[in-house]
C-alpha positions as CSV (number, residue, x, y, z in Angstrom):
1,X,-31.7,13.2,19.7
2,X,-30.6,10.3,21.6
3,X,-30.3,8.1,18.0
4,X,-28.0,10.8,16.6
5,X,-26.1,11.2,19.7
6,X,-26.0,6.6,19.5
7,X,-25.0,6.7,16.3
8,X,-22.3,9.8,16.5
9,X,-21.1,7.3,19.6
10,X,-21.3,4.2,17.6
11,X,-19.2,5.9,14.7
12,X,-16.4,7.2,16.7
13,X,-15.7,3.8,18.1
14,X,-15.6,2.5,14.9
15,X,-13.3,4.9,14.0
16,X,-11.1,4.6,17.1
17,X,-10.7,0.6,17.5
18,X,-9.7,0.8,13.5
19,X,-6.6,3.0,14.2
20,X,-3.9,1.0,13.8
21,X,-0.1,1.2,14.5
22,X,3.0,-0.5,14.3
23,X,2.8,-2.7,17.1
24,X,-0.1,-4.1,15.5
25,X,1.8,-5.4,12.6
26,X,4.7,-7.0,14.6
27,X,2.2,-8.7,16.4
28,X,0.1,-9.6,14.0
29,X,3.0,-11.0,11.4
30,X,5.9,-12.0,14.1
31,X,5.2,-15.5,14.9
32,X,5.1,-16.4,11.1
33,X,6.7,-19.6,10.2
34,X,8.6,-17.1,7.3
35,X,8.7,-14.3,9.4
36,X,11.5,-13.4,11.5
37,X,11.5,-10.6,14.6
38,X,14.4,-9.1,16.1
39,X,14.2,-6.5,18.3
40,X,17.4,-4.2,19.6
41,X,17.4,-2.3,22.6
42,X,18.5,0.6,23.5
43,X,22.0,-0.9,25.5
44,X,23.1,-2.6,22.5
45,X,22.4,0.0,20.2
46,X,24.7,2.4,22.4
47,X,27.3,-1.3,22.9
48,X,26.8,-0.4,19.0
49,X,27.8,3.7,19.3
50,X,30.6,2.9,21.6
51,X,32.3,0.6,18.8
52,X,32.4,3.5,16.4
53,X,35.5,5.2,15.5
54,X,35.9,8.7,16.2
55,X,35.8,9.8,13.0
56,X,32.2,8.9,12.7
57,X,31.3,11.0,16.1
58,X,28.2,12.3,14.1
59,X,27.0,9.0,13.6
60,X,27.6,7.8,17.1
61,X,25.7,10.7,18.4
62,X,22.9,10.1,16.1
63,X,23.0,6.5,17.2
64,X,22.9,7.2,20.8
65,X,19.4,8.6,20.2
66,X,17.9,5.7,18.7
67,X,16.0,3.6,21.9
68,X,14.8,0.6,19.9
69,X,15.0,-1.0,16.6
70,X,12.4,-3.1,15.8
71,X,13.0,-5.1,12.3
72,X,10.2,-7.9,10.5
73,X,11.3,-9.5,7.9
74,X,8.8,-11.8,5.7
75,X,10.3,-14.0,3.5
76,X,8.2,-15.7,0.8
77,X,5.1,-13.6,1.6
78,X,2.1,-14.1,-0.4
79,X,-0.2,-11.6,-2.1
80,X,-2.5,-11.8,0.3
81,X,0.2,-10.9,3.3
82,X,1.5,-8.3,1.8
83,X,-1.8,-6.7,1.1
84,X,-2.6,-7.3,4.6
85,X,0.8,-5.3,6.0
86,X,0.1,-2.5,3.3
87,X,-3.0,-2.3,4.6
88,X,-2.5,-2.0,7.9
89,X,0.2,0.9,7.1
90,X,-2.3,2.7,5.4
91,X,-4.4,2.5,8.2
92,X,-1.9,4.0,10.7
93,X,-3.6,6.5,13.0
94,X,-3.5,9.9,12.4
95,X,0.1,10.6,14.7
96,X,1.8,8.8,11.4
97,X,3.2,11.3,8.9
98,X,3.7,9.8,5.9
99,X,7.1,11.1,4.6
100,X,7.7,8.8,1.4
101,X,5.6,6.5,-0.5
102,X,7.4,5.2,-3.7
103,X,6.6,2.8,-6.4
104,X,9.3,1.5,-8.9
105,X,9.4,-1.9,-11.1
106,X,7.0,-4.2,-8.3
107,X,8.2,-3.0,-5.2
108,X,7.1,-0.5,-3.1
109,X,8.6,2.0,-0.2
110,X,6.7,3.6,2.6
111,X,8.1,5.8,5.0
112,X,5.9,7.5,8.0
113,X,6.7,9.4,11.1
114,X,5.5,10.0,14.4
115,X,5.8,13.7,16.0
116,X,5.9,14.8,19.3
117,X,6.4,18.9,18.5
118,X,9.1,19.2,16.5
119,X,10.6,16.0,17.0
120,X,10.2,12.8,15.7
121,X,9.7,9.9,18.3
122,X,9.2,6.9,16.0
123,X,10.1,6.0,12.1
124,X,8.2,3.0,10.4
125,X,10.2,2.0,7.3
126,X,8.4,-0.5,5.0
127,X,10.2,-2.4,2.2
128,X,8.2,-4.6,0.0
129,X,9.0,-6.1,-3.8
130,X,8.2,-9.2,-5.0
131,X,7.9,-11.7,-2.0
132,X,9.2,-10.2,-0.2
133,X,8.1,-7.8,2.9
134,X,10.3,-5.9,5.5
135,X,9.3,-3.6,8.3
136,X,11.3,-1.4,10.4
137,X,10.4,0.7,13.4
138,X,13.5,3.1,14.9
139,X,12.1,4.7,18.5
140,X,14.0,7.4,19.7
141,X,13.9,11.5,19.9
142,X,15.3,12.7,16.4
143,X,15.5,16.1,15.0
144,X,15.3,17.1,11.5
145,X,18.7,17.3,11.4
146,X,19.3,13.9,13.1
147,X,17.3,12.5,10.3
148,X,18.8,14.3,7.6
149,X,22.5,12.5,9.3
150,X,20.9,9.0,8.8
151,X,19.9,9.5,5.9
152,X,23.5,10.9,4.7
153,X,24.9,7.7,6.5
154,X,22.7,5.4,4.7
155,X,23.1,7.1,1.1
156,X,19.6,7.6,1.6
């Protein structure tokens, strides 16, 4: 009993310490001599809102919601990189949703969420074609309907 209950133990904590999420990528790739981190807090995303023009009051509203904006770009990435960031994604924990995952000519789009009930707390967009990788984390407290406003704003 006590060797199933060691290795029932010993399997979970594999399990747990190889969930992974975005922090560990930006950490992981950030400090690369191609790589470049910027991070936008919540103040100047709303400095950001404020500048909008009335007749984009969705937008601004929509805007107001985000509470960071996390972007990695990595320019001249080799194979091996980009393997490593794709697999990383696909080993996000299970509070990840993946929404998209697309596949055209070389490059590749992955899109996963994070819920808390029915609304969406954190978006990891990832961007990669030949190269070339990009991640992007939006934190905030979206709705479907928030989403659905990005994604008219962006042509999406």
């Amino acid at each position: 009993m006590k060797k199933i209950l060691l290795t029932l133990a010993f399997a979970l904590a594999c399990c747990w310490a190889s969930a992974v999420t975005a922090d560990d990528i930006f950490n992981k790739f950030k400090d690369l001599d191609n790589a470049k981190f910027m991070n936008l807090p919540q103040e100047l995303l709303q400095m950001a809102a404020a500048q909008g023009s009335s007749e984009n009051a969705e937008k601004n509203e929509v805007m107001k919601k985000i509470t960071s904006l996390d972007i990695l770009q990595i320019e001249k990435a080799d194979e091996a990189t980009i393997k490593q960031v794709t697999d990383m994604v696909n080993d996000f924990d299970e509070t990840y949703e993946e929404l998209v995952r697309a596949n055209e000519n070389g490059e590749q789009a992955i899109i996963k969420m994070k819920r808390d009930g029915d609304k969406f707390t954190e978006m990891i967009i990832v961007a990669i074609e030949a190269g070339e990788c990009a991640v992007v984390r939006m934190s905030g407290n979206f709705s479907s309907e928030d989403l659905e406003q990005l994604s008219k704003m962006n042509n999406m």
